[in-house]
C-alpha positions in Angstrom: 2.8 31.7 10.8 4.9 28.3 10.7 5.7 28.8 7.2 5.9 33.2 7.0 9.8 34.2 7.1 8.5 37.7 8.0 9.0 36.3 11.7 12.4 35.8 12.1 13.2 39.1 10.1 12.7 38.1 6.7 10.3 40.3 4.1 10.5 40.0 0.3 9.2 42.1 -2.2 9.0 41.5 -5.9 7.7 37.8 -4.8 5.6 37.7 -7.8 4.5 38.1 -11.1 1.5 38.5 -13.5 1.1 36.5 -16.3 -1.4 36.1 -19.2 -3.8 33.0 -18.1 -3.9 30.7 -21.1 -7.2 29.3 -19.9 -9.1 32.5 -20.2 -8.8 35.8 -22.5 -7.9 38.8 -21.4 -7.1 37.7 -17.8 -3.6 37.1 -16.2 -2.6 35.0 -13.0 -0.1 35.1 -10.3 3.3 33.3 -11.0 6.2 33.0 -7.9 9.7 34.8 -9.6 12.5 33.1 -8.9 14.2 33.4 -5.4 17.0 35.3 -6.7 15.0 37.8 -8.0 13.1 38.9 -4.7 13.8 41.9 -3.1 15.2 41.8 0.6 13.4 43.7 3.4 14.3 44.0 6.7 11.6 42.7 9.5 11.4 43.0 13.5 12.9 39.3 14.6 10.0 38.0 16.4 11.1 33.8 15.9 14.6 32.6 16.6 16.1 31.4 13.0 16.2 27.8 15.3 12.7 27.5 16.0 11.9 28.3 12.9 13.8 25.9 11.6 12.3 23.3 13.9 8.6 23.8 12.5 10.3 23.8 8.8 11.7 20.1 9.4 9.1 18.8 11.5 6.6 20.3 8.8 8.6 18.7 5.9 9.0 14.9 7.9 5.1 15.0 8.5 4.2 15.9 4.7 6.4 13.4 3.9 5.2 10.2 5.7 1.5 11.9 6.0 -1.1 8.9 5.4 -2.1 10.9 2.3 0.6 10.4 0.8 0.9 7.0 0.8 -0.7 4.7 -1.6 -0.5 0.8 -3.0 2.8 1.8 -4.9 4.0 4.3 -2.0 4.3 2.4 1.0 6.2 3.7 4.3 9.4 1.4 4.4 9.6 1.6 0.2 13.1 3.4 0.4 14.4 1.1 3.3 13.2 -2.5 2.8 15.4 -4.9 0.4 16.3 -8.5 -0.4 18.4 -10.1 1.9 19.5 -12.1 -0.9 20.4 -10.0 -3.4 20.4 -6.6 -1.7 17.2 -5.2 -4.7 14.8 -2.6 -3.2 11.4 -4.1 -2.2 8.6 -2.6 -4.5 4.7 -2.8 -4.0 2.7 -2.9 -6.9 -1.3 -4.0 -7.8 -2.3 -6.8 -10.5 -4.0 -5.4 -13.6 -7.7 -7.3 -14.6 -8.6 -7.7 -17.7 -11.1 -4.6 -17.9 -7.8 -2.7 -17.5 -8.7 -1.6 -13.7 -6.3 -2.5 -10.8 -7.2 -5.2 -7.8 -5.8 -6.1 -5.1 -5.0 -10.3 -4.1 -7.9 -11.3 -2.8 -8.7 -14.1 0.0 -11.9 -14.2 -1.4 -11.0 -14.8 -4.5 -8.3 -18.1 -3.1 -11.4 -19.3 -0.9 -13.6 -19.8 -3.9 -11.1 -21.4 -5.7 -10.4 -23.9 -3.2 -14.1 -24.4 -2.5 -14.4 -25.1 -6.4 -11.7 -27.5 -6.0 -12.8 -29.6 -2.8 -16.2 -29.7 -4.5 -14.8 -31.9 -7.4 -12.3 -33.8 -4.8 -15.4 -34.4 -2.7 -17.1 -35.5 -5.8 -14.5 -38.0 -7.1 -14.5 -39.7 -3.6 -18.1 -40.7 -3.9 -17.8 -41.6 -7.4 -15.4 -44.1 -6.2 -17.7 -45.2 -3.3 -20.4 -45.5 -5.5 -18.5 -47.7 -7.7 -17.3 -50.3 -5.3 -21.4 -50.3 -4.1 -22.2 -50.9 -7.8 -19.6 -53.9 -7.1 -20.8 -55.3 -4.1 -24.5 -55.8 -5.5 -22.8 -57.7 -8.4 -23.2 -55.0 -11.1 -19.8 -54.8 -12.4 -16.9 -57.2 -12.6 -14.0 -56.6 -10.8 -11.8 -56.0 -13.7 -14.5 -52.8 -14.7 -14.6 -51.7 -10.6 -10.2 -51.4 -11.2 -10.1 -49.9 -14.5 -12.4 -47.0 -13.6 -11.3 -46.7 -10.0 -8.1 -46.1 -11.1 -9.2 -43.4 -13.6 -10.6 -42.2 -10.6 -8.1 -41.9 -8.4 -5.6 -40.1 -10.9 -8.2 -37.3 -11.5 -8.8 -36.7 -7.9 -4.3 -36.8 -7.4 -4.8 -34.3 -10.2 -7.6 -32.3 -8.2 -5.1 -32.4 -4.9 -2.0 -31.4 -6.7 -3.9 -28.0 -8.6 -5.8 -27.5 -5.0 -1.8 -27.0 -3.4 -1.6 -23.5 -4.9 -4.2 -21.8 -3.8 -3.5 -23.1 -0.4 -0.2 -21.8 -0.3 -1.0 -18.8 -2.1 -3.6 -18.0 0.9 -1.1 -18.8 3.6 1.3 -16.6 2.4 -1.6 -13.7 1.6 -2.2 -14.2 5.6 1.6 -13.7 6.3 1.1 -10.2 4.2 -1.8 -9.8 5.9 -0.1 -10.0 9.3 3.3 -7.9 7.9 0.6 -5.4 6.4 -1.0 -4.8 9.9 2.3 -4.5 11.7 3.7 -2.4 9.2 0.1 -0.1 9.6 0.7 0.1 13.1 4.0 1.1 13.2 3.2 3.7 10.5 0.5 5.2 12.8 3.0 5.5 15.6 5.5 6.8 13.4 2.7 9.8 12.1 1.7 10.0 16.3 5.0 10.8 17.2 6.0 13.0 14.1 3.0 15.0 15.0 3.8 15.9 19.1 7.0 16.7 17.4 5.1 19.1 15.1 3.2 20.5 18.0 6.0 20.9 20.7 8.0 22.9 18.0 4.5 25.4 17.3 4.4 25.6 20.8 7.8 26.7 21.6 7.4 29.2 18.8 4.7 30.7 20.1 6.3 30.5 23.6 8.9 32.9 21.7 6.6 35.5 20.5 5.0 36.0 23.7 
């Protein structure tokens, strides 16, 4: 009833057509003609062309920002948020693997990484301890305990510079994670209040035809 024009005094004839169906033999389907070509009949006016109206947009705002709609590349503020640098529109998109299929950033993912990493930074610290013991019980000269300690030492730096990246990769995943939420939030309010809309204009319509 939201979507039939026949209630505000609107009837059409000559709406459609049949056509051959390509998919099976000797059967046609159901084509819509052009607008132009429909024929005009006059209707009782049951709904007021406004109320009517009303339903149309609130119907056409709620398909629009409707939860189905929206997927990893179609996110609710993709036609409003931009750099506030250089002014280009925010875009959303989901990293490729190499088996083709799409995936997410993953904290899991950062957390094994690091663990991988304090693993071998844990590691180069007790190789170090181990060598000043080896030291202290007179197996090794000093000259030996400094040559390899320092060998040491500038793998585990290494180990701590490469282990920076995934930490800062996985406090800014939190920060998304955070935005993401908020973002989810206000898109469920958004579709709350989008929907009373939607029924306070059915209900006035149907407050009409009574």
């Amino acid at each position: 009833m939201s979507r039939n024009e026949t209630y505000v005094g609107r009837a059409y004839y000559n709406r459609r057509e049949s056509i051959p169906d390509q998919r099976f033999r000797r059967r046609t389907r159901q084509r819509l003609r052009p607008r132009e070509q429909w024929i005009a009949i006059e209707m009782p006016h049951i709904v007021s062309d406004e109320s009517f109206e009303a339903v149309q947009r609130s119907s056409r705002e709620n398909s629009q920002w409707s939860p189905r709609r929206i997927n990893a590349e179609a996110w609710l503020l993709r036609h409003v948020l931009k750099c506030g640098h250089c002014g280009v529109g925010v875009s959303s998109h989901r990293m490729r693997g190499r088996n083709g299929t799409y995936h997410p950033a993953n904290d899991e993912l950062l957390r094994a990484q690091l663990s991988r990493l304090d693993r071998k930074v844990d590691g180069a610290t007790r190789e170090r301890q181990r060598l000043l013991d080896l030291y202290q019980r007179g197996s090794l000269e000093l000259t030996d305990v400094q040559r390899r300690a320092q060998e040491i030492d500038g793998r585990r730096e290494l180990l701590e510079e490469e282990r920076r990246a995934p930490v800062e990769k996985r406090s800014l995943l939190a920060q998304q994670n955070r935005l993401r939420h908020r973002i989810a939030s206000f898109a469920q309010g958004m579709c709350a209040g989008l929907n009373d809309l939607s029924l306070r204009a059915a209900s006035e319509a149907g407050a009409s035809l009574t």
